[in-house]
C-alpha positions in Angstrom: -7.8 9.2 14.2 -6.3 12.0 11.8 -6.4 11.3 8.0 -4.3 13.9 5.9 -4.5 13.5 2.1 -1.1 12.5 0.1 -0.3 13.9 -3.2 -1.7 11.3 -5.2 -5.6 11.5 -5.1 -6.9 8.2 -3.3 -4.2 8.1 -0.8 -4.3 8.8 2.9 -1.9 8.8 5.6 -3.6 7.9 9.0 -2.6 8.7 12.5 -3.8 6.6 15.7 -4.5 8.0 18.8 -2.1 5.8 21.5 -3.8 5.8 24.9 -1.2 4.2 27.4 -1.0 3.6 31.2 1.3 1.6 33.6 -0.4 -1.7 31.3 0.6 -0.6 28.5 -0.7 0.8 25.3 -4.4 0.9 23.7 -5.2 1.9 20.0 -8.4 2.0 18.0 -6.2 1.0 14.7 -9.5 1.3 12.2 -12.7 2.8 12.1 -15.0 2.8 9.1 -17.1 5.3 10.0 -14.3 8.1 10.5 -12.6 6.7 7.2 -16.1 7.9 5.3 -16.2 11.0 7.2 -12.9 12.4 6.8 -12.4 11.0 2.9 -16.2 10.9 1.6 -14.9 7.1 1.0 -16.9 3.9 2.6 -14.3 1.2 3.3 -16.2 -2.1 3.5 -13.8 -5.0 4.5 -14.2 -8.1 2.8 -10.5 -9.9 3.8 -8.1 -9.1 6.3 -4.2 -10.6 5.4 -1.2 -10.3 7.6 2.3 -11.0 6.4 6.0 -11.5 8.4 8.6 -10.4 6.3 12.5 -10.5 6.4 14.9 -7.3 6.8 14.6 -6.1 2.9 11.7 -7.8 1.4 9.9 -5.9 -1.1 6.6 -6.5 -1.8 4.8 -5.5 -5.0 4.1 -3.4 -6.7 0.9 -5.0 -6.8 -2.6 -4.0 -7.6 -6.1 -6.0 -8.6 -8.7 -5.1 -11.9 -10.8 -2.2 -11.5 -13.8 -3.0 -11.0 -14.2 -4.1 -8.8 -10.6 -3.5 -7.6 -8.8 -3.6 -4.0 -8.7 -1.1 -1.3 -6.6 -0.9 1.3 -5.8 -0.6 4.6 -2.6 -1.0 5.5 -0.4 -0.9 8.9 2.7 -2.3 10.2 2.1 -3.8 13.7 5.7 -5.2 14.4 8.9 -3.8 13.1 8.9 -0.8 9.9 8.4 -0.5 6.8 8.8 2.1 4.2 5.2 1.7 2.5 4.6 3.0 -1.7 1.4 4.2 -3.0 1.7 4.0 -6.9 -0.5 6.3 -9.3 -1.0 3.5 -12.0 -4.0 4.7 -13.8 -3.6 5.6 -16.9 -5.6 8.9 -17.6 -4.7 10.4 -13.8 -2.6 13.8 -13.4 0.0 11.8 -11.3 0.2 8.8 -13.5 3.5 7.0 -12.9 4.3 9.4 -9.5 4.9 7.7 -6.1 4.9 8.4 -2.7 6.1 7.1 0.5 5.2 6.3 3.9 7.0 4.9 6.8 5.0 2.9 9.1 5.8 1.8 12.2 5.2 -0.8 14.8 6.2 2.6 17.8 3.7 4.7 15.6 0.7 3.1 15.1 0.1 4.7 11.9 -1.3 3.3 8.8 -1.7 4.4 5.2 -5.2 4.1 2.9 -4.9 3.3 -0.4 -7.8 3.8 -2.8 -8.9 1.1 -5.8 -6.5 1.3 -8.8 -3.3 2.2 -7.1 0.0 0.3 -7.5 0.9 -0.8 -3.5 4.6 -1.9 -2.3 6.0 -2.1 1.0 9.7 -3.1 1.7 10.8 -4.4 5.2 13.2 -2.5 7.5 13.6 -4.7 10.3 13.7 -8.3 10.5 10.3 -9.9 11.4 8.1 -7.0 10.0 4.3 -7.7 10.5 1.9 -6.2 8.4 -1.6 -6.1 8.6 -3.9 -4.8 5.0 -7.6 -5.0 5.7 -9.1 -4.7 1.8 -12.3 -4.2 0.3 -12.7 -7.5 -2.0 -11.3 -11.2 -2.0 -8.3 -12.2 -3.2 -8.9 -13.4 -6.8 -5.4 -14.6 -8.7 -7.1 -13.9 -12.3 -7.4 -10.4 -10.7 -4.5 -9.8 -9.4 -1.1 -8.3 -10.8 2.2 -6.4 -10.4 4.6 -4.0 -11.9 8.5 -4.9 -11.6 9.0 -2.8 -8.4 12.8 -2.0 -9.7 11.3 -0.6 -12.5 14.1 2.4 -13.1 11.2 4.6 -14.9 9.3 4.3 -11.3 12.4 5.2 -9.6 11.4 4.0 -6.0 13.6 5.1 -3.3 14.7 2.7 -1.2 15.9 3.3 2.0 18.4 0.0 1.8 20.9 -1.2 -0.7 20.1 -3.3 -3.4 21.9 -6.0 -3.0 19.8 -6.4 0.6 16.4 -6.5 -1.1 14.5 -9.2 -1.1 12.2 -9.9 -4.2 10.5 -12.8 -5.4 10.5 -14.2 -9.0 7.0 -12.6 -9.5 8.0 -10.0 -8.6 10.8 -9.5 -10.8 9.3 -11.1 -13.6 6.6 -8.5 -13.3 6.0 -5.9 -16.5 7.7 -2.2 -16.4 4.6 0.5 -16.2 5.7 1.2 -19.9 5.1 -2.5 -20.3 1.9 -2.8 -18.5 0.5 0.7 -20.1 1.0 -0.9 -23.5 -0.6 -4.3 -22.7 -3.9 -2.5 -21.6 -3.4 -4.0 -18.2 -3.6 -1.1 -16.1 -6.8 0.9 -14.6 -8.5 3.8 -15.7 -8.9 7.0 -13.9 -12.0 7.9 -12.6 -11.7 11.3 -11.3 -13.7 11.6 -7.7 
């Protein structure tokens, strides 16, 4: 397992060792301990969610009330994606900058994502599966999202428009500008 930092601090891309033979393939696709050793980070996992999504679904950009907040694990274990890590909170050098990740079912890679960051994912192939181990339950009070189309974000998507897939939630969701103003977002706490 190789983590490498990403240019937003709290973000990590992860690369799996693949071990394969005649049977096929073998992967160790988490480990805590070398998580805490190559970030200084403990990951704890308190839920693990999986989700099948169309060709073009976009999901987020979402993120849960700091604290105690969400961390994530995140891989795609059938199909791609093109994954988003979000700076959202308010105080951070890279507030409102993104980054992207493709993660892939041929990889084996996978993308950590610390507590307070925006999260999005959108589907390139039909029948994507993703897995997110996180570090605290789901709580709906807790949870919310930032209108992924938001033009001030400026996501990239690697499809059209017209072949995303976005629930109402989704879309109803708050621009940053929106969110920033409504207190909703998380604090930066440099570390």
């Amino acid at each position: 397992m190789n983590i490498v930092p990403l240019g937003i601090q709290g973000a990590f891309a992860v690369t799996n060792d693949q071990h394969t033979d005649d049977r096929g393939m073998f992967v160790e696709w988490f480990r805590a301990d070398m998580i805490e050793e190559q970030t200084g980070r403990a990951f704890h996992t308190a839920q693990a969610n999986l989700s099948v999504s169309a060709k073009g679904s976009l999901r987020g950009i979402h993120f849960a009330d700091v604290p105690p907040g969400q961390a994530k694990y995140v891989m795609c274990v059938a199909g791609a994606i093109r994954d988003y890590v979000i700076d959202i909170r308010v105080g951070s050098p890279t507030f409102g900058q993104w980054e992207a990740i493709d993660l892939t079912a041929a990889k084996r890679n996978a993308v950590l994502i610390d507590v307070g960051l925006g999260h999005a994912f959108v589907a390139l192939d039909p029948d994507t599966v993703v897995t997110y181990l996180v570090t605290d339950h789901y709580k709906p009070g807790s949870e919310h999202a930032i209108n992924p189309l938001d033009p001030d974000i400026g996501l990239d998507f690697p499809l059209e428009r017209s072949e995303l897939l976005v629930s109402p939630k989704d879309q109803e969701a708050p621009s940053l500008s929106q969110a920033l103003a409504s207190g909703l977002l998380p604090a930066w706490e440099q570390g």
